[in-house]
KETORFI-394017 format. One record per residue: x, y, z of N, C-alpha, C in turn; residue in one letter. Coordinates in steps of 0.05 Angstrom, whole numbers, padded with zeros to 5 digits, always signed. Layout:
# KETORFI-394017
XYZXYZXYZA;...
***
This chain:
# KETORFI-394017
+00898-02713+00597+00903-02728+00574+00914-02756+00583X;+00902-02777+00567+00913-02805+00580+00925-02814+00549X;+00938-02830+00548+00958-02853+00529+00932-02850+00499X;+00913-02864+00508+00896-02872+00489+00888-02831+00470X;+00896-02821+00484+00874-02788+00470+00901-02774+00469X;+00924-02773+00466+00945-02766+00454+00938-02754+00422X;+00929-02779+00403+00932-02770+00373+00897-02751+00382X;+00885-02750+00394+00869-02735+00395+00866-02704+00402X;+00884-02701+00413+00890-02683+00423+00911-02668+00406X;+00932-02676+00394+00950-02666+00373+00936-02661+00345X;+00916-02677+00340+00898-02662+00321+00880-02642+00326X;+00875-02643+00353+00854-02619+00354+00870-02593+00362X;+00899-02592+00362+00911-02571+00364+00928-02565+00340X;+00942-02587+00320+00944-02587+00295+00929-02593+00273X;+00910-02582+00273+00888-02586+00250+00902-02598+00218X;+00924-02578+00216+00935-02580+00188+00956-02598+00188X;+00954-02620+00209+00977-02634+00215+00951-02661+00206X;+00932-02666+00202+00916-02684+00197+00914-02686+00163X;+00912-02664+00159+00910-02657+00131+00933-02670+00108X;+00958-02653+00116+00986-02662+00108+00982-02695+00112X;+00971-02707+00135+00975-02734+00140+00967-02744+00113X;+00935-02735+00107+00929-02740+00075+00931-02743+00052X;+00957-02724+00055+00966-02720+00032+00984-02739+00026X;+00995-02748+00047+01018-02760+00055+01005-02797+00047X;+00985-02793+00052+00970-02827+00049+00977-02840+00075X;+00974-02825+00094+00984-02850+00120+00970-02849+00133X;+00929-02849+00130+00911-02843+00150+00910-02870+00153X;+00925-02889+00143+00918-02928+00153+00935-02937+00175X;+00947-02916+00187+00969-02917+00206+00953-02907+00232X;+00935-02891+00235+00929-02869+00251+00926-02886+00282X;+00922-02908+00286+00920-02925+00308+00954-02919+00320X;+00974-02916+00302+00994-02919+00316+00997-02898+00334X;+01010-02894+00352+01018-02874+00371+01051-02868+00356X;+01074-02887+00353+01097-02893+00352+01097-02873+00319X;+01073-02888+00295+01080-02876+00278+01077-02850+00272X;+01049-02848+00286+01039-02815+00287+01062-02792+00295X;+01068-02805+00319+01106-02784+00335+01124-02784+00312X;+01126-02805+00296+01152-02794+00267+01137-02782+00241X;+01106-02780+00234+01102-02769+00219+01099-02730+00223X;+01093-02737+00252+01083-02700+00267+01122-02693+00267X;+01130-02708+00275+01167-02691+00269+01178-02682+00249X;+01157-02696+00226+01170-02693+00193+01155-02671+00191X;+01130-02667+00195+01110-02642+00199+01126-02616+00212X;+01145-02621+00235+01144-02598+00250+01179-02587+00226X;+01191-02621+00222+01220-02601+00202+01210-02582+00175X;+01189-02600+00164+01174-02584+00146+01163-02557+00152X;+01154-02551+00179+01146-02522+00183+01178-02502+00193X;+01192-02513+00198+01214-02501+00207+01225-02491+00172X;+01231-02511+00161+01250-02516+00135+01229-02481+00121X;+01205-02485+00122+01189-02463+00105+01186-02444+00123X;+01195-02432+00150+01196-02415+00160+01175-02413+00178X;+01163-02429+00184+01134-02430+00200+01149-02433+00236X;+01155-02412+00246+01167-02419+00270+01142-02423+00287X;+01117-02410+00278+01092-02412+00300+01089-02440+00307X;+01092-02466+00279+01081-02488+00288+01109-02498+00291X;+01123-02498+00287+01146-02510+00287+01146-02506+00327X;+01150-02485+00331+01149-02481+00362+01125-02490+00382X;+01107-02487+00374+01078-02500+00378+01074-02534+00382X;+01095-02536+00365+01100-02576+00362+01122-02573+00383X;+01135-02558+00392+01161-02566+00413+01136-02563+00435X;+01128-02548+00440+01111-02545+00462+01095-02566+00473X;+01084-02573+00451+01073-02605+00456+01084-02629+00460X;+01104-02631+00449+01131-02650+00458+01136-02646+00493X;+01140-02614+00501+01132-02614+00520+01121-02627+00542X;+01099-02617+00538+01072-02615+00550+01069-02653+00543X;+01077-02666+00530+01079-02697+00539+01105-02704+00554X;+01119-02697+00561+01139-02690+00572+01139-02695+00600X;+01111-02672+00606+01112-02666+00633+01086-02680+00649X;+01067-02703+00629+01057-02717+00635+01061-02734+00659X;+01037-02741+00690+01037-02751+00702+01047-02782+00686X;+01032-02785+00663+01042-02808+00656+01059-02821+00645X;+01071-02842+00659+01097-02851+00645+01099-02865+00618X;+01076-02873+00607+01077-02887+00582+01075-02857+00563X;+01060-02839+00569+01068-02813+00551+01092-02805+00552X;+01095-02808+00575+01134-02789+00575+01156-02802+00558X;+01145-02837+00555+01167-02845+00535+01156-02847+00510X;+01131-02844+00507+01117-02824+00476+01139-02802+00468X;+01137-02793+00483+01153-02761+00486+01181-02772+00476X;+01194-02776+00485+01222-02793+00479+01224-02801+00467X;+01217-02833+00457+01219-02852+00434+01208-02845+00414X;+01174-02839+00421+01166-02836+00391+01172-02804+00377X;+01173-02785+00391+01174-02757+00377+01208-02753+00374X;+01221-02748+00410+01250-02741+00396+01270-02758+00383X;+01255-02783+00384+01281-02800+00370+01284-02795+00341X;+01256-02793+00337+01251-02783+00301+01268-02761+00291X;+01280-02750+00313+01298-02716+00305+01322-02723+00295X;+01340-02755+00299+01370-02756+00299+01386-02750+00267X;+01358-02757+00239+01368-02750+00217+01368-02713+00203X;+01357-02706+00233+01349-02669+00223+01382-02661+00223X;+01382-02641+00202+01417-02634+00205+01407-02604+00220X;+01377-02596+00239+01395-02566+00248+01385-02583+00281X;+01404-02604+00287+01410-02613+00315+01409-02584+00331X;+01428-02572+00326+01435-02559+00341+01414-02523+00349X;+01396-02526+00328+01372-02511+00332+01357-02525+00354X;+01351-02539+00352+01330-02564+00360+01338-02565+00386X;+01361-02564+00397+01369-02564+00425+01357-02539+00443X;+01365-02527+00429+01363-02484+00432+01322-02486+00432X;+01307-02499+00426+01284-02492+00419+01276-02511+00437X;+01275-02535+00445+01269-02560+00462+01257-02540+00491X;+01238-02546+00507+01225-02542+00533+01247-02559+00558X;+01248-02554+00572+01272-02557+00593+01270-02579+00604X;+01240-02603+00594+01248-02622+00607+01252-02647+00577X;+01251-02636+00558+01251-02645+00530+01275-02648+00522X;+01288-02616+00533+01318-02625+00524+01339-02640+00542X;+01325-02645+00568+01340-02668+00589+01340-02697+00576X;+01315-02697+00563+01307-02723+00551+01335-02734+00518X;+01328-02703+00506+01353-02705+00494+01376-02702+00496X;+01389-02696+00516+01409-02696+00523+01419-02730+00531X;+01402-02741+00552+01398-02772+00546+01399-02780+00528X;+01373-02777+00512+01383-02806+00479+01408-02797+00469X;+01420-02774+00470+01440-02776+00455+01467-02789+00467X;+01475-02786+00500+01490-02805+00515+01481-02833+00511X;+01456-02848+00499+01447-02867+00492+01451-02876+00460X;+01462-02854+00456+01468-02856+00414+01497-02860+00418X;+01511-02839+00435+01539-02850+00438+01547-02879+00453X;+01526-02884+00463+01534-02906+00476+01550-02908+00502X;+01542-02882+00522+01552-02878+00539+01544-02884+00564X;+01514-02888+00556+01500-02909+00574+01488-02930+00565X;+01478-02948+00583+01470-02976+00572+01436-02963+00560X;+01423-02954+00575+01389-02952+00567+01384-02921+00572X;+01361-02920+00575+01350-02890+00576+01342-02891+00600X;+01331-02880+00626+01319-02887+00651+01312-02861+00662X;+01285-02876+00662+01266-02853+00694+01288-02839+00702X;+01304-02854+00720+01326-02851+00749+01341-02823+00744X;+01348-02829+00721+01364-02795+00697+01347-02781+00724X;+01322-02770+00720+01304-02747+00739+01299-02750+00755X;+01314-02768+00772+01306-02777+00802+01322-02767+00820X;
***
């Protein structure tokens, strides 16, 4: 998977995550990468909130699995655009417990970056 086949690839594994987009009226966005990561998070609280742990977990996995991308412009896909979208969810503390082990490193960062405990976010954190 490269930068550009990201939203391609999340649709062809969330089918009903395209759909909802529809409903939603935001197929004039679909170029974005940034917006697509905060609409698929509202997607995944919405499957959690109705009990859907298959996709709800299915979307952590993929968060993942960009995560663990050779590439660095995905990995801060992964970061900026998906988990930053999480900071207004009130079950934080689910969301920790469910995160893939290099997802929740990532979160563990933005949030020393929310407290303001570091200046930026950085590669170096996993170096």
């Amino acid at each position: 998977m490269n930068y550009e086949t990201v939203n391609e690839k999340l649709f062809a594994e969330f089918p009903s995550f395209l759909l909802v987009l529809k409903e939603w009226d935001a197929l004039e966005d679909l170029d974005s990468q940034y917006y697509i990561a905060g609409r698929f998070v509202d997607f995944l609280k919405l499957a959690y909130k109705k009990g859907d742990r298959n996709t709800y977990e299915r979307g952590l996995d993929f968060i993942e699995k960009l995560h663990l991308s050779d590439c660095l412009i995905i990995g801060e896909l992964a970061t900026v655009g998906y988990l930053e979208s999480f900071p207004d969810w009130d079950k934080k503390d689910v969301l920790i417990n469910d995160l893939g082990e290099v997802s929740k490193k990532w979160w563990l960062e933005l949030n020393r970056f929310w407290e303001e405990r570091i200046a930026f976010i950085s590669q170096s954190f996993f170096d």
